[in-house]
mmJSON file of the N, C-alpha and C atoms, coordinates in Angstrom:
{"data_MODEL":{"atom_site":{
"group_PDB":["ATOM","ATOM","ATOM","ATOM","ATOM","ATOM","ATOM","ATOM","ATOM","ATOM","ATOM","ATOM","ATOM","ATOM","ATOM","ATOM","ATOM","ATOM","ATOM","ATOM","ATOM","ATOM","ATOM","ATOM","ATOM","ATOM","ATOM","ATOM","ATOM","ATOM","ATOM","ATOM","ATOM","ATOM","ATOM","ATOM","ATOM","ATOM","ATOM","ATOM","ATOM","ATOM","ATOM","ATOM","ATOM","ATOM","ATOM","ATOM","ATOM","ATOM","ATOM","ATOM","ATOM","ATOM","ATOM","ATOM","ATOM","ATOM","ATOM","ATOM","ATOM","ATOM","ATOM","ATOM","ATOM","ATOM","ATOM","ATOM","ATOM","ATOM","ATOM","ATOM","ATOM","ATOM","ATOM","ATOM","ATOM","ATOM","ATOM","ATOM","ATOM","ATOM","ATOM","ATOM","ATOM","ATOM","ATOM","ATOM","ATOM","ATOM","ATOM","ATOM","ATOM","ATOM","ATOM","ATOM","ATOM","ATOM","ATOM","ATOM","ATOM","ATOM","ATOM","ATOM","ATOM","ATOM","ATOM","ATOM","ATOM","ATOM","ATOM","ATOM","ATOM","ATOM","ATOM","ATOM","ATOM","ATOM","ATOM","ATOM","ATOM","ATOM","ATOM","ATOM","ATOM","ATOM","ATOM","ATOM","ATOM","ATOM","ATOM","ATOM","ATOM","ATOM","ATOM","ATOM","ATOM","ATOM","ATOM","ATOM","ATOM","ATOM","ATOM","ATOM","ATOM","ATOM","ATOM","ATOM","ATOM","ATOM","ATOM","ATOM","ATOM","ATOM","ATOM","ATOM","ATOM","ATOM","ATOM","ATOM","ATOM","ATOM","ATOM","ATOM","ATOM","ATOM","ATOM","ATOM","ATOM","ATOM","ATOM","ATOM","ATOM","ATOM","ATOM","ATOM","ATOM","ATOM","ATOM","ATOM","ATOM","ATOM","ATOM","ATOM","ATOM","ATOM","ATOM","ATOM","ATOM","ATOM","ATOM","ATOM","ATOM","ATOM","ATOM","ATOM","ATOM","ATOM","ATOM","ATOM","ATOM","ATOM","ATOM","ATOM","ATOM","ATOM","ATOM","ATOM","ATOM","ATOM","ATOM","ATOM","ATOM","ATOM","ATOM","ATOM","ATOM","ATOM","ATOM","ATOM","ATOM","ATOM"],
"id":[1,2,3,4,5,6,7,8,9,10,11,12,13,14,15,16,17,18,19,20,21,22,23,24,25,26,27,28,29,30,31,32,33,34,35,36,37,38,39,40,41,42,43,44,45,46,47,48,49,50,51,52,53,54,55,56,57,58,59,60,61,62,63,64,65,66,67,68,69,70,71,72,73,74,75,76,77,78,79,80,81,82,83,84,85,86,87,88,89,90,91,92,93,94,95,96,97,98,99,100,101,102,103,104,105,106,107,108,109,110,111,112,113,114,115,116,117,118,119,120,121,122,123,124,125,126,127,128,129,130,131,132,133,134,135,136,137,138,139,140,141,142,143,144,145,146,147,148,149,150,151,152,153,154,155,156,157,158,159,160,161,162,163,164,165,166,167,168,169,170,171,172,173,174,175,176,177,178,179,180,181,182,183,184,185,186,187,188,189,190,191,192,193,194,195,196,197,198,199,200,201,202,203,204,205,206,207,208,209,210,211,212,213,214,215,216,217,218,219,220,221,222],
"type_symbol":["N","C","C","N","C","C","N","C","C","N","C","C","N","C","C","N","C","C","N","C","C","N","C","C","N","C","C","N","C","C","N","C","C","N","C","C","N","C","C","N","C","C","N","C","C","N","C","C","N","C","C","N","C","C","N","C","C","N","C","C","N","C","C","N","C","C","N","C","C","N","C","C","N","C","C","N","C","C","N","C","C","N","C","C","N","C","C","N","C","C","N","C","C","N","C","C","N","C","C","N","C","C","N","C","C","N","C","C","N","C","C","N","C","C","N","C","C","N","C","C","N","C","C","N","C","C","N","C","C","N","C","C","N","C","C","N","C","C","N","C","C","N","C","C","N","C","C","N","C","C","N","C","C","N","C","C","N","C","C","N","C","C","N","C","C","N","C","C","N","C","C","N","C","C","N","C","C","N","C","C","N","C","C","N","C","C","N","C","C","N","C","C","N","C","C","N","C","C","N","C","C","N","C","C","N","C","C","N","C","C","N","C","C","N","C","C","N","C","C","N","C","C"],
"label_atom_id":["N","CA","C","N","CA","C","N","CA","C","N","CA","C","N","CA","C","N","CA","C","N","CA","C","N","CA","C","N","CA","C","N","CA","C","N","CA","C","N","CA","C","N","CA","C","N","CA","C","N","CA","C","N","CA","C","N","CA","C","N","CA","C","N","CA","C","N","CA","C","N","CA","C","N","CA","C","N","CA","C","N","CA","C","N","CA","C","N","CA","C","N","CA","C","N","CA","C","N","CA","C","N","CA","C","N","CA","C","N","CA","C","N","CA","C","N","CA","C","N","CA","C","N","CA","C","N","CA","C","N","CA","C","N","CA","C","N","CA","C","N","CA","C","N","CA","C","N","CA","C","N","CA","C","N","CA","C","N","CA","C","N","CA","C","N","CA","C","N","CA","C","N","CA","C","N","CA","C","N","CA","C","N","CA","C","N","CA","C","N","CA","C","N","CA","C","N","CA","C","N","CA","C","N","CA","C","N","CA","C","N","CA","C","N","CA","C","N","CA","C","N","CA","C","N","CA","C","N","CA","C","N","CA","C","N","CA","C","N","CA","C","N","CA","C","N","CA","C","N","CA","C","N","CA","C","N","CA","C"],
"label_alt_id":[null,null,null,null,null,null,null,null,null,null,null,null,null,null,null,null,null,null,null,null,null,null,null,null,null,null,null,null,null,null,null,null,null,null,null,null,null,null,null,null,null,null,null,null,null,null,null,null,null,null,null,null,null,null,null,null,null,null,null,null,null,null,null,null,null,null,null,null,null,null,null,null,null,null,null,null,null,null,null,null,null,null,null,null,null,null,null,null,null,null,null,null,null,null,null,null,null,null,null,null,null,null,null,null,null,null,null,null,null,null,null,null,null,null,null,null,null,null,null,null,null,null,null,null,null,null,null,null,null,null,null,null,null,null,null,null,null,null,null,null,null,null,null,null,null,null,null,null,null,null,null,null,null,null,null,null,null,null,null,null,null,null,null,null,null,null,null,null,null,null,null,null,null,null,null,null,null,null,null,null,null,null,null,null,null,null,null,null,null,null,null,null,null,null,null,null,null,null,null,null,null,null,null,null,null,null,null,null,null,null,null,null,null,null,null,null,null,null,null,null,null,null],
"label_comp_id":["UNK","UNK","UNK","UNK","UNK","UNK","UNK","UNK","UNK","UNK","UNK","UNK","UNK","UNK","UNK","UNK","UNK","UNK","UNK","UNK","UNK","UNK","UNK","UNK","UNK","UNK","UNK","UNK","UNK","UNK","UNK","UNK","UNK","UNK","UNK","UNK","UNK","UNK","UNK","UNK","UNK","UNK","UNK","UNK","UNK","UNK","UNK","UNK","UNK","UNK","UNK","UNK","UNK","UNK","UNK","UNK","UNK","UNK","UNK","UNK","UNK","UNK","UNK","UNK","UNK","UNK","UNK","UNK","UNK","UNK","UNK","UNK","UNK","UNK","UNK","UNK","UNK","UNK","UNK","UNK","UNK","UNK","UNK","UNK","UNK","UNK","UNK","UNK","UNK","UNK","UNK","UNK","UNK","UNK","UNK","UNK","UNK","UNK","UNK","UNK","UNK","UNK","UNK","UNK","UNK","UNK","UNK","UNK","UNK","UNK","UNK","UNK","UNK","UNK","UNK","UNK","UNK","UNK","UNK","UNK","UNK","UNK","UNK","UNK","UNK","UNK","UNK","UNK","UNK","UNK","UNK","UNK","UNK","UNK","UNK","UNK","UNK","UNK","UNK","UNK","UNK","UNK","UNK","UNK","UNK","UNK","UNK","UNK","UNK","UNK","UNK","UNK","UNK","UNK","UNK","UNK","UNK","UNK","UNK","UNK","UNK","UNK","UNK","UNK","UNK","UNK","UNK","UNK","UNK","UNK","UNK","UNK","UNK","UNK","UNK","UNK","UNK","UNK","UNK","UNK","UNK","UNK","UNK","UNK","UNK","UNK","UNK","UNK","UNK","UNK","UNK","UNK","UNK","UNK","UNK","UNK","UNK","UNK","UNK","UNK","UNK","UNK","UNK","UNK","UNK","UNK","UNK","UNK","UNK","UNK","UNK","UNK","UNK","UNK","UNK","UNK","UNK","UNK","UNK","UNK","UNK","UNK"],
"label_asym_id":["A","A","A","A","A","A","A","A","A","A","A","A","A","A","A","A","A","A","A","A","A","A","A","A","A","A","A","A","A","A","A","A","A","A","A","A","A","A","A","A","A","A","A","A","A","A","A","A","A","A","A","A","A","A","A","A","A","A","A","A","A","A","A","A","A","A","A","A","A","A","A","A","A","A","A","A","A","A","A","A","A","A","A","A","A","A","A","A","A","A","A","A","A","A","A","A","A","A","A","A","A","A","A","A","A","A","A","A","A","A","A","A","A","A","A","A","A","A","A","A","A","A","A","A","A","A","A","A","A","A","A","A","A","A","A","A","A","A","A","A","A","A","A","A","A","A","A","A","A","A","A","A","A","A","A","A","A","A","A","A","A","A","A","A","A","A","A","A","A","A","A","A","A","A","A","A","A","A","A","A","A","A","A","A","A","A","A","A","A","A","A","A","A","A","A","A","A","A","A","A","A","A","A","A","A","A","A","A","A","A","A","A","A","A","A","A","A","A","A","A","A","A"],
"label_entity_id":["1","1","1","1","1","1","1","1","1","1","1","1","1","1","1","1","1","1","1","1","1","1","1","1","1","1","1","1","1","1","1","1","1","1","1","1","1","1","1","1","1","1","1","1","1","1","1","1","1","1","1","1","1","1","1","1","1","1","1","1","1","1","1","1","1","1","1","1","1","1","1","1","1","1","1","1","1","1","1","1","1","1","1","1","1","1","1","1","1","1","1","1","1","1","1","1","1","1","1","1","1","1","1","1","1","1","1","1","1","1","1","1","1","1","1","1","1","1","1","1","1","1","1","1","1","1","1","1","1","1","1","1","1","1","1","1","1","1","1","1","1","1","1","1","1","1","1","1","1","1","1","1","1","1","1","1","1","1","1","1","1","1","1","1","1","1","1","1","1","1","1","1","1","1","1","1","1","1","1","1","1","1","1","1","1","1","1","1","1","1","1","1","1","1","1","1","1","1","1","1","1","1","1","1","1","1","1","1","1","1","1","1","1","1","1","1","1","1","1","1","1","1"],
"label_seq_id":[1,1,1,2,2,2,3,3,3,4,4,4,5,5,5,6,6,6,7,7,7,8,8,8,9,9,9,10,10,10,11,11,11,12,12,12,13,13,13,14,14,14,15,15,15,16,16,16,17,17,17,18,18,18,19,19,19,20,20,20,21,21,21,22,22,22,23,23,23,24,24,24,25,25,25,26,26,26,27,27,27,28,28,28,29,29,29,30,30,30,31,31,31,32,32,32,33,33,33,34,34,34,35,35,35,36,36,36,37,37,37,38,38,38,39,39,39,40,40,40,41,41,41,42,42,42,43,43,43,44,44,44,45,45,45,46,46,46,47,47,47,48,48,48,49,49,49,50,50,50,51,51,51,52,52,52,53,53,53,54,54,54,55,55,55,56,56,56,57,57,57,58,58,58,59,59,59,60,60,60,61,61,61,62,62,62,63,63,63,64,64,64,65,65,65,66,66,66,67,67,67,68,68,68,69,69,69,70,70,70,71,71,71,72,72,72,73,73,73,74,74,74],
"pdbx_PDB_ins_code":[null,null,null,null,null,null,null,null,null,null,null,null,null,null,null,null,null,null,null,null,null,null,null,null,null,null,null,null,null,null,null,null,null,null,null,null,null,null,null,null,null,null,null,null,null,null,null,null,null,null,null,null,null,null,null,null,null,null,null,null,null,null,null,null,null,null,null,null,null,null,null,null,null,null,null,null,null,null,null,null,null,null,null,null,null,null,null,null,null,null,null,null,null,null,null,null,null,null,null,null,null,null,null,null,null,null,null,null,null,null,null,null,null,null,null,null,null,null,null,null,null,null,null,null,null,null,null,null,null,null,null,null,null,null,null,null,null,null,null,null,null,null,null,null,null,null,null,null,null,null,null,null,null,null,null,null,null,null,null,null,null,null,null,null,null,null,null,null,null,null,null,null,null,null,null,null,null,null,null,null,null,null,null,null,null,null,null,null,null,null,null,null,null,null,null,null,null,null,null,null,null,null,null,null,null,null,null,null,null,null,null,null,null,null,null,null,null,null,null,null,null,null],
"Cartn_x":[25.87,27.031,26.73,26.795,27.159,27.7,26.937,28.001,28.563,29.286,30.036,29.697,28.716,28.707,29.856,30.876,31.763,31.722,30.036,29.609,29.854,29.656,29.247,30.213,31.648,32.647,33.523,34.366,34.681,36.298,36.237,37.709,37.591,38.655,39.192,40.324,40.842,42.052,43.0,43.298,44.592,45.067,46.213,46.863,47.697,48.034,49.293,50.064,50.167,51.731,52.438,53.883,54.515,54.483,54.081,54.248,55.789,55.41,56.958,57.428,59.071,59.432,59.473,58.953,59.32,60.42,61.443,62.89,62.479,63.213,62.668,63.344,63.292,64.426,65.404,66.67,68.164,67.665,68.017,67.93,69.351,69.706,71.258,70.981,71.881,71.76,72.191,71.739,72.116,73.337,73.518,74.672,76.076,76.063,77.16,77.086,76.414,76.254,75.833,75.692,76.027,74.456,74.267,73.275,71.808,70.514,69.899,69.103,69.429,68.575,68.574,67.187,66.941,66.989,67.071,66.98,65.861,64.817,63.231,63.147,62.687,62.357,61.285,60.331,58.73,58.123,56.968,56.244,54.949,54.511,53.647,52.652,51.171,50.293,50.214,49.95,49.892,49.004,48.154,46.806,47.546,47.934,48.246,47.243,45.836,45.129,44.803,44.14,42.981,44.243,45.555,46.098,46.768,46.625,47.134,48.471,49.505,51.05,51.286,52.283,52.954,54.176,54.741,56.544,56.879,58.149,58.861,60.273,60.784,61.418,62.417,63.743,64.954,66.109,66.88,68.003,69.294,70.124,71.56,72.288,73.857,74.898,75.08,75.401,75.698,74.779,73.652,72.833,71.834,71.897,70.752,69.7,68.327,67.79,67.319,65.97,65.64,64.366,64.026,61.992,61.529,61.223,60.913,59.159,58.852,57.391,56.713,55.531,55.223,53.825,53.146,51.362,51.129,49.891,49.349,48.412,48.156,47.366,45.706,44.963,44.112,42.849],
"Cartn_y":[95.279,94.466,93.023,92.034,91.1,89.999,89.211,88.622,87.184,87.123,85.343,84.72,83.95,82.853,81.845,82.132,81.894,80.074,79.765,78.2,77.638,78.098,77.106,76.918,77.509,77.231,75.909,75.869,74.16,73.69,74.987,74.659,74.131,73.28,72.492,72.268,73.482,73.993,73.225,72.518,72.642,73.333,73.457,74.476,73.421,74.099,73.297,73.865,74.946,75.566,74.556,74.732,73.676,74.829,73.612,74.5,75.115,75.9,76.347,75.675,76.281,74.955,73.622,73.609,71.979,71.998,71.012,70.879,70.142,70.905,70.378,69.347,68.11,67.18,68.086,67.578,67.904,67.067,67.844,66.657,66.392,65.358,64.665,63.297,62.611,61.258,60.561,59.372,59.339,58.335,57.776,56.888,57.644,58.407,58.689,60.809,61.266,62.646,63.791,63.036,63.765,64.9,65.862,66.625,65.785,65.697,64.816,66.094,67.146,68.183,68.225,68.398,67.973,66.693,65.772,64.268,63.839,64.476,63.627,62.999,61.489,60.884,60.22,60.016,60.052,60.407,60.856,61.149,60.379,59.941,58.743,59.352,59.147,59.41,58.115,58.253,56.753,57.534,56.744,56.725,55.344,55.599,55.123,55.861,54.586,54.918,56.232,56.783,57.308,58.948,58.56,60.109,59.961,61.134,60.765,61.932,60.879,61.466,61.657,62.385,62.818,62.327,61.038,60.656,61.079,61.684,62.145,61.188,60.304,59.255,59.759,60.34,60.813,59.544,59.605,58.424,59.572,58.778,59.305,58.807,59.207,58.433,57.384,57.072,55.82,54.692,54.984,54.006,53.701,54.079,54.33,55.531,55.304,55.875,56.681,57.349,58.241,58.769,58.516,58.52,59.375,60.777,61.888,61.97,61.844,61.362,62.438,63.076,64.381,64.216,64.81,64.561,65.799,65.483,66.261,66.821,68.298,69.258,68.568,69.206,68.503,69.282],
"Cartn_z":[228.823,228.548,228.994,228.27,227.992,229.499,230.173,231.45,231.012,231.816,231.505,232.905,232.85,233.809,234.497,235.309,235.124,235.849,236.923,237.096,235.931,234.566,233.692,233.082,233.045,232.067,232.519,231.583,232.022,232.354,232.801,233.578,234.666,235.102,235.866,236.811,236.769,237.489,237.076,235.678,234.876,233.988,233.767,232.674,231.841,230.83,229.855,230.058,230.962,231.361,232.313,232.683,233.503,234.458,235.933,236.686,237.748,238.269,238.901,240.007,240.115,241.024,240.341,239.53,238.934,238.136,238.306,237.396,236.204,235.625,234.038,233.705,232.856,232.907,231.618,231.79,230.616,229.838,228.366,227.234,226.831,228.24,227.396,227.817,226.487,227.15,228.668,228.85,230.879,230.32,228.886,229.002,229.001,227.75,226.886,227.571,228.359,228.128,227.232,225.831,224.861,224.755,224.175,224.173,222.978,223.356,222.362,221.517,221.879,221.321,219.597,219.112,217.565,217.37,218.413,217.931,218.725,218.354,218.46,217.088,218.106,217.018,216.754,217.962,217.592,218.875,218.845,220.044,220.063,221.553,221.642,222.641,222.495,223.667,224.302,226.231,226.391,227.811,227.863,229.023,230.047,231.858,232.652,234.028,233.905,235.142,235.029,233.688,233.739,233.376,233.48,233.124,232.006,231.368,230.224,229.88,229.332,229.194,227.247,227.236,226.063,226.34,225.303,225.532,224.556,224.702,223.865,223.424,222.432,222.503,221.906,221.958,221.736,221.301,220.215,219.672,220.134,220.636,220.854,219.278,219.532,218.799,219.377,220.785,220.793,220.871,220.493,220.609,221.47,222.564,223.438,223.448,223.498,223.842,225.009,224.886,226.165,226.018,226.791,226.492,227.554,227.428,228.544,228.614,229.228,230.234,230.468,230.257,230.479,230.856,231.455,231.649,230.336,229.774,228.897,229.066,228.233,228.82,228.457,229.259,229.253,228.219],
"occupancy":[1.0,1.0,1.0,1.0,1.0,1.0,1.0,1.0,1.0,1.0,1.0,1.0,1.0,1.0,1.0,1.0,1.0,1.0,1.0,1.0,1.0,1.0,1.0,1.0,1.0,1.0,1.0,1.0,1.0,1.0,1.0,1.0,1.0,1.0,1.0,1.0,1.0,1.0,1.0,1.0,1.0,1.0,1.0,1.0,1.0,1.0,1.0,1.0,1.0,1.0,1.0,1.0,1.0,1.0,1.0,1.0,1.0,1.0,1.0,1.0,1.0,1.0,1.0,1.0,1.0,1.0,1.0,1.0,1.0,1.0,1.0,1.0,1.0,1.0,1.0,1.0,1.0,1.0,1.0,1.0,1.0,1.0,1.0,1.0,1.0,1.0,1.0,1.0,1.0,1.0,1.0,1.0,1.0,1.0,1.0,1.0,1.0,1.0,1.0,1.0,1.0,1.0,1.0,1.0,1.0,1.0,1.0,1.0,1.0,1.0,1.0,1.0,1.0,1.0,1.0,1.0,1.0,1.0,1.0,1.0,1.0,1.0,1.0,1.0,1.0,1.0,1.0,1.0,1.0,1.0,1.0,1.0,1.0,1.0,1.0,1.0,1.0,1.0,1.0,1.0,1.0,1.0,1.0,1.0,1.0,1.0,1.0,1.0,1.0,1.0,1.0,1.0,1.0,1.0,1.0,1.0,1.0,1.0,1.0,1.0,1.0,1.0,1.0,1.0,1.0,1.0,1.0,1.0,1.0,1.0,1.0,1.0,1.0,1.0,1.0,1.0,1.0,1.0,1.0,1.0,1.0,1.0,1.0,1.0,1.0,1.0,1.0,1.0,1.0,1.0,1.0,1.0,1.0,1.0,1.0,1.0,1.0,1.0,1.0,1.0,1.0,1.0,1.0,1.0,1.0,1.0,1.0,1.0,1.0,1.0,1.0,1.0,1.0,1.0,1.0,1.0,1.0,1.0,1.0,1.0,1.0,1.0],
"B_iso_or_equiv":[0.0,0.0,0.0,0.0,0.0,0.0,0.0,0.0,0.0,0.0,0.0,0.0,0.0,0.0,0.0,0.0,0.0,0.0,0.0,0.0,0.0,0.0,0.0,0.0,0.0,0.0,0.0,0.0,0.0,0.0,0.0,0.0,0.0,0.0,0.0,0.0,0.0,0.0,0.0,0.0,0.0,0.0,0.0,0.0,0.0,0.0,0.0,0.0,0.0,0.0,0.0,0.0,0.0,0.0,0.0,0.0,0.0,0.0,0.0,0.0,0.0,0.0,0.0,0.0,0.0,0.0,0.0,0.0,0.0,0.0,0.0,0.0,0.0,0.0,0.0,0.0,0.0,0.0,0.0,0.0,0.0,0.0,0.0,0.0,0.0,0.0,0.0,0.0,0.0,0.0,0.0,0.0,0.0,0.0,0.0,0.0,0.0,0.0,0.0,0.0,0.0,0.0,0.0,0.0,0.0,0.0,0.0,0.0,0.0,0.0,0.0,0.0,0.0,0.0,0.0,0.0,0.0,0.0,0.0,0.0,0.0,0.0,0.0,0.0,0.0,0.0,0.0,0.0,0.0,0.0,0.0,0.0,0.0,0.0,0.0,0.0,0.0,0.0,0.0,0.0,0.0,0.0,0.0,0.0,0.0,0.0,0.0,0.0,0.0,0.0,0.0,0.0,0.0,0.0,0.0,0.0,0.0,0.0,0.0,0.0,0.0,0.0,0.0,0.0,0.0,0.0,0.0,0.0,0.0,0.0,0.0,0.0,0.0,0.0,0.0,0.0,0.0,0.0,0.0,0.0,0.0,0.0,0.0,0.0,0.0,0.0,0.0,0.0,0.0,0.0,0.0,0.0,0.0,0.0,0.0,0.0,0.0,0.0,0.0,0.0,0.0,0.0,0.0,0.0,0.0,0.0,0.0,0.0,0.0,0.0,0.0,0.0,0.0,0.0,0.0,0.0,0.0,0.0,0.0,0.0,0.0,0.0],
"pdbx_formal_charge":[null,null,null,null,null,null,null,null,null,null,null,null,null,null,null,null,null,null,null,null,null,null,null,null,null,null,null,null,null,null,null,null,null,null,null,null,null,null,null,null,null,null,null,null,null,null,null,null,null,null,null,null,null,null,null,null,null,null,null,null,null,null,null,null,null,null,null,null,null,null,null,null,null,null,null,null,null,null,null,null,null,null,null,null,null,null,null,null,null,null,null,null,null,null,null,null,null,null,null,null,null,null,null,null,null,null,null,null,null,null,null,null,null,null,null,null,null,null,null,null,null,null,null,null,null,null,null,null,null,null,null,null,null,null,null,null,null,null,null,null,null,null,null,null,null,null,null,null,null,null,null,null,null,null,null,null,null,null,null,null,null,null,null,null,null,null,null,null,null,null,null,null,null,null,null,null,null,null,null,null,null,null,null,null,null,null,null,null,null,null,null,null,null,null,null,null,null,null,null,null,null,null,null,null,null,null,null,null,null,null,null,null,null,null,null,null,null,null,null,null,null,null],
"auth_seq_id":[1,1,1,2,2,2,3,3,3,4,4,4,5,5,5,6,6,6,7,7,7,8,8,8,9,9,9,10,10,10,11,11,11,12,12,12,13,13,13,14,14,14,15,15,15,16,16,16,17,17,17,18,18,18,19,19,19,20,20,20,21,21,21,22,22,22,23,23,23,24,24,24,25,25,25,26,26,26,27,27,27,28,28,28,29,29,29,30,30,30,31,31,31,32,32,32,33,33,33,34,34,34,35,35,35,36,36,36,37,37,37,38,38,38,39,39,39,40,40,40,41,41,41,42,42,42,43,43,43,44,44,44,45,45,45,46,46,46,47,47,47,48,48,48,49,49,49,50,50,50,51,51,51,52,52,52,53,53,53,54,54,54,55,55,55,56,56,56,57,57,57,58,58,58,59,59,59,60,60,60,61,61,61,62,62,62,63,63,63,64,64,64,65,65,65,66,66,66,67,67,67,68,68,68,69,69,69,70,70,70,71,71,71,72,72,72,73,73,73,74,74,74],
"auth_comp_id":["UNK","UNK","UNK","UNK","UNK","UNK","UNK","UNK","UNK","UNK","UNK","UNK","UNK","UNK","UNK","UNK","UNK","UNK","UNK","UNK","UNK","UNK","UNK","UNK","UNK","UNK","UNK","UNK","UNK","UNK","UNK","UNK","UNK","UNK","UNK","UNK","UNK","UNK","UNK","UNK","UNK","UNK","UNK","UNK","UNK","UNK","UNK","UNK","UNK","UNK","UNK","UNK","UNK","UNK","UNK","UNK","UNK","UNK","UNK","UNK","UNK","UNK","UNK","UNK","UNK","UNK","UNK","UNK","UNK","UNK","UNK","UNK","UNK","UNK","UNK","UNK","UNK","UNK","UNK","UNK","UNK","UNK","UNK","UNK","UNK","UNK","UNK","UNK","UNK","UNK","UNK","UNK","UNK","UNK","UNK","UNK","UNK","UNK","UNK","UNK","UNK","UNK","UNK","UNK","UNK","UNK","UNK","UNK","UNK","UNK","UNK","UNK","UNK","UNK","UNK","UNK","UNK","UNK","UNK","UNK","UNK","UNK","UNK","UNK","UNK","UNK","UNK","UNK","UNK","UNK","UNK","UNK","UNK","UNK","UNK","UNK","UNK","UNK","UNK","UNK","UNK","UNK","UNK","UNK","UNK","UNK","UNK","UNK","UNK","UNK","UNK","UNK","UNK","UNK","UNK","UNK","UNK","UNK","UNK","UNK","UNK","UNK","UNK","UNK","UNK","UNK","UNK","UNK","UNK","UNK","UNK","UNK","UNK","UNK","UNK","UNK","UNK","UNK","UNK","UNK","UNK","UNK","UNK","UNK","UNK","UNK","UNK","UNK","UNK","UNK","UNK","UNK","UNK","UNK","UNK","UNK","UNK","UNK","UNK","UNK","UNK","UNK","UNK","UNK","UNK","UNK","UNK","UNK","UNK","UNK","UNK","UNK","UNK","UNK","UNK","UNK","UNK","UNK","UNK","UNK","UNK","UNK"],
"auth_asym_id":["A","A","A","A","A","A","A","A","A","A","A","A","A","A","A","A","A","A","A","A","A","A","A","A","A","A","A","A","A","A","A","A","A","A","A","A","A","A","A","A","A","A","A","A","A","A","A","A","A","A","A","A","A","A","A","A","A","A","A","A","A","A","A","A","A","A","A","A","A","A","A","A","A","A","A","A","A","A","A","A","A","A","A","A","A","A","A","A","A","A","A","A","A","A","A","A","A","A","A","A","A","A","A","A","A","A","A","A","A","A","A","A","A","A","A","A","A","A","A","A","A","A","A","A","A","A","A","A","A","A","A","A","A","A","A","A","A","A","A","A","A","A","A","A","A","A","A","A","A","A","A","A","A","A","A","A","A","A","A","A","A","A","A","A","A","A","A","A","A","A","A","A","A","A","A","A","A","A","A","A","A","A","A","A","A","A","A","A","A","A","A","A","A","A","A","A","A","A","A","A","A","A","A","A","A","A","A","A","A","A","A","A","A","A","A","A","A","A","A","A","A","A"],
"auth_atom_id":["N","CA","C","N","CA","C","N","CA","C","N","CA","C","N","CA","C","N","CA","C","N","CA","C","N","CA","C","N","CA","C","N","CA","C","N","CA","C","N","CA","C","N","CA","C","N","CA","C","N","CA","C","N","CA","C","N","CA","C","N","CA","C","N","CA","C","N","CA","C","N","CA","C","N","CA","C","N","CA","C","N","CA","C","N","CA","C","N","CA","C","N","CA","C","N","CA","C","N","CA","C","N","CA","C","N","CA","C","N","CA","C","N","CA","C","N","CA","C","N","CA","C","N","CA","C","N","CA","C","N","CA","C","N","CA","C","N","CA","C","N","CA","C","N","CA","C","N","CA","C","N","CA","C","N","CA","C","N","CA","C","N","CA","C","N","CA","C","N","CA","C","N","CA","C","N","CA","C","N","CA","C","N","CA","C","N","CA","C","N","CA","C","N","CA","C","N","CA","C","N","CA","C","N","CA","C","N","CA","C","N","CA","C","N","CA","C","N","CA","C","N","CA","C","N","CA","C","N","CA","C","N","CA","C","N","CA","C","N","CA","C","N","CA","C","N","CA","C","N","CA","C","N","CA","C","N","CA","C"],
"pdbx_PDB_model_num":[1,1,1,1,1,1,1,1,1,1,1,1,1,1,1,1,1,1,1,1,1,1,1,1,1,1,1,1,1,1,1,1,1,1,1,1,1,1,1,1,1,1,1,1,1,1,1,1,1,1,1,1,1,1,1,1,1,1,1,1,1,1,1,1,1,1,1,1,1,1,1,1,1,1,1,1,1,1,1,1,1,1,1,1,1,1,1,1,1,1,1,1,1,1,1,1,1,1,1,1,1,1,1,1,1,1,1,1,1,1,1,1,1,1,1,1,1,1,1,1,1,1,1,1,1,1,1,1,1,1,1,1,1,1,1,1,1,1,1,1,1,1,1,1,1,1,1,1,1,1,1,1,1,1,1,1,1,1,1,1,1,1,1,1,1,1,1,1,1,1,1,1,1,1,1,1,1,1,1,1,1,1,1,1,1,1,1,1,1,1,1,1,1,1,1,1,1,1,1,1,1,1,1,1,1,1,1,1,1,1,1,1,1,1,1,1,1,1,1,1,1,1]
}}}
């Protein structure tokens, strides 16, 4: 049978799972309350000092936005 070298593989001790204990943010707006769920309206990669995030940029009704910040899997 077959072995897996497990030195040579190239993990890094991250996951794309979220980890636990962490509060997830609400998707409501912080002006008006209202729920923003189904109102994505574009998503942006952005590299800050070498880490790199996934924003998620949400439109309310009343007009304000909401831009949720996430690190991305690697």
């Amino acid at each position: 049978m077959p072995r897996i070298a497990l030195e040579d593989t190239p993990y890094e001790g991250r996951t794309s799972a979220l980890p636990w204990g962490v509060e997830l943010p609400t998707l409501e707006c912080h002006h008006c309350g209202s729920s923003l769920a189904g109102r994505r309206e574009a998503v942006r990669r952005q590299t800050t000092q070498g880490i790199r995030y996934v924003v998620e940029v949400f439109r309310c009704r009343c007009g304000r936005g909401r831009h949720v910040k996430r690190e991305a899997a690697a």
